[in-house]
ZADOZA-313672 format. One line per 5 residues: number of its first residue (from 1); their letters; for each residue x, y, z of C-alpha. Coordinates in nm, 3 decimals. Example, Ala and Ser with C-alpha at 12.3 -4.5 7.8 and 13.67 -1.06 7.14 Angstrom:
2
1) AS) 1.230/-0.450/0.780  1.367/-0.106/0.714
This chain:
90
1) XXXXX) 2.509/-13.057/-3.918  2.416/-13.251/-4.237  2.434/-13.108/-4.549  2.091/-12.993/-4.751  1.980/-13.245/-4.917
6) XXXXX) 1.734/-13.024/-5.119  2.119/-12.859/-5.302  2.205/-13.206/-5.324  1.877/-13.316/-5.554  1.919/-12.944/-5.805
11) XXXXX) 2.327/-12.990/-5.851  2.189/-13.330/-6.033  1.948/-13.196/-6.184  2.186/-12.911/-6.305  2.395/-13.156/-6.428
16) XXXXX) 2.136/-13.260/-6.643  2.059/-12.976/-6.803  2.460/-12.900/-6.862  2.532/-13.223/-7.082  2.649/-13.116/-7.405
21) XXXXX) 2.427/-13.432/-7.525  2.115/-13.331/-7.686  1.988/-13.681/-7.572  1.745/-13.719/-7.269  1.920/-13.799/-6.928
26) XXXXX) 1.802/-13.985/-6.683  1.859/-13.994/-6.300  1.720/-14.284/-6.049  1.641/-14.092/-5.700  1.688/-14.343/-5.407
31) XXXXX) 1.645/-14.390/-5.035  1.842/-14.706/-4.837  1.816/-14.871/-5.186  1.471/-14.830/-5.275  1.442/-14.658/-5.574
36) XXXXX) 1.149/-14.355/-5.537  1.132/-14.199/-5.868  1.313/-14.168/-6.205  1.362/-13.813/-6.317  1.377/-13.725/-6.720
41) XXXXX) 1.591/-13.401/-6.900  1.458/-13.390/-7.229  1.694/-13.130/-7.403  1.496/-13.021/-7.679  1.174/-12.928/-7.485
46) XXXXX) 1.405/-12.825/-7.142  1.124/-13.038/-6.969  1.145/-13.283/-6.683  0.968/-13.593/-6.637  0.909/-13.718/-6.270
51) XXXXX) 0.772/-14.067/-6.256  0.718/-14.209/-5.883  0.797/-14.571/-5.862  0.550/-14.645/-5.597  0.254/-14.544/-5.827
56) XXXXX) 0.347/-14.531/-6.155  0.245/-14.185/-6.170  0.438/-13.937/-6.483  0.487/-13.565/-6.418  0.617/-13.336/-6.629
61) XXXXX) 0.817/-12.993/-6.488  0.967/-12.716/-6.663  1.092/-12.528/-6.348  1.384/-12.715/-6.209  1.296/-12.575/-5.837
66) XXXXX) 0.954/-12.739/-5.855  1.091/-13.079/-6.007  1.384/-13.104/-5.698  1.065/-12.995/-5.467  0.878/-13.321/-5.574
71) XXXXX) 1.197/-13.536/-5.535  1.285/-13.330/-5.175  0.893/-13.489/-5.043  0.962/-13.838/-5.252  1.280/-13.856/-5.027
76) XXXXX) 1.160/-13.753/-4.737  0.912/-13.980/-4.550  0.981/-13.918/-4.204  1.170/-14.287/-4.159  1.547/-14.116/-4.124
81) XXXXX) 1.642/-14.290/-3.812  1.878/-13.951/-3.769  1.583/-13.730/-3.719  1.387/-13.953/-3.504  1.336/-13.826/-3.178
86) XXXXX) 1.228/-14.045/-2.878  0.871/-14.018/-2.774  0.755/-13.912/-2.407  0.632/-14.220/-2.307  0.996/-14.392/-2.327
């Protein structure tokens, strides 16, 4: 069984919010090296910033559950040749 990949996205987010820095972090979110979105810990406001590479698109999260959500359905586009299941007419 493979391990969650939704605990996988909030321990680095955790991590973010755990630096002793009190500069913004930054994390790149990837899948078979293409880079989805770029994720934002701004200490001082204890927001995150969630911009999608594929459009460009900025938003901001100050709930870490609803920031990994975002980066869980960024990740997960159905093309994980583990979960693919033959179809009936093969």
């Amino acid at each position: 069984m493979k391990g969650s990949q939704l605990v996988a996205i909030i321990k680095r987010l955790e991590a973010m919010q755990e630096s002793d820095s009190t500069e913004t972090q930054t994390r790149r979110f990837e899948k078979n090296g293409d880079e989805r979105g770029l994720v934002s810990y701004d200490p001082q406001t204890e927001t995150f910033e969630l911009e999608e590479m594929a459009t460009h698109q900025t938003f901001k999260f100050d709930n870490i559950d609803l920031v990994a959500m975002e980066i869980f359905d960024l990740l997960d586009d159905g093309t994980d040749p583990e979960d693919e299941t033959p179809s009936a007419a093969e």
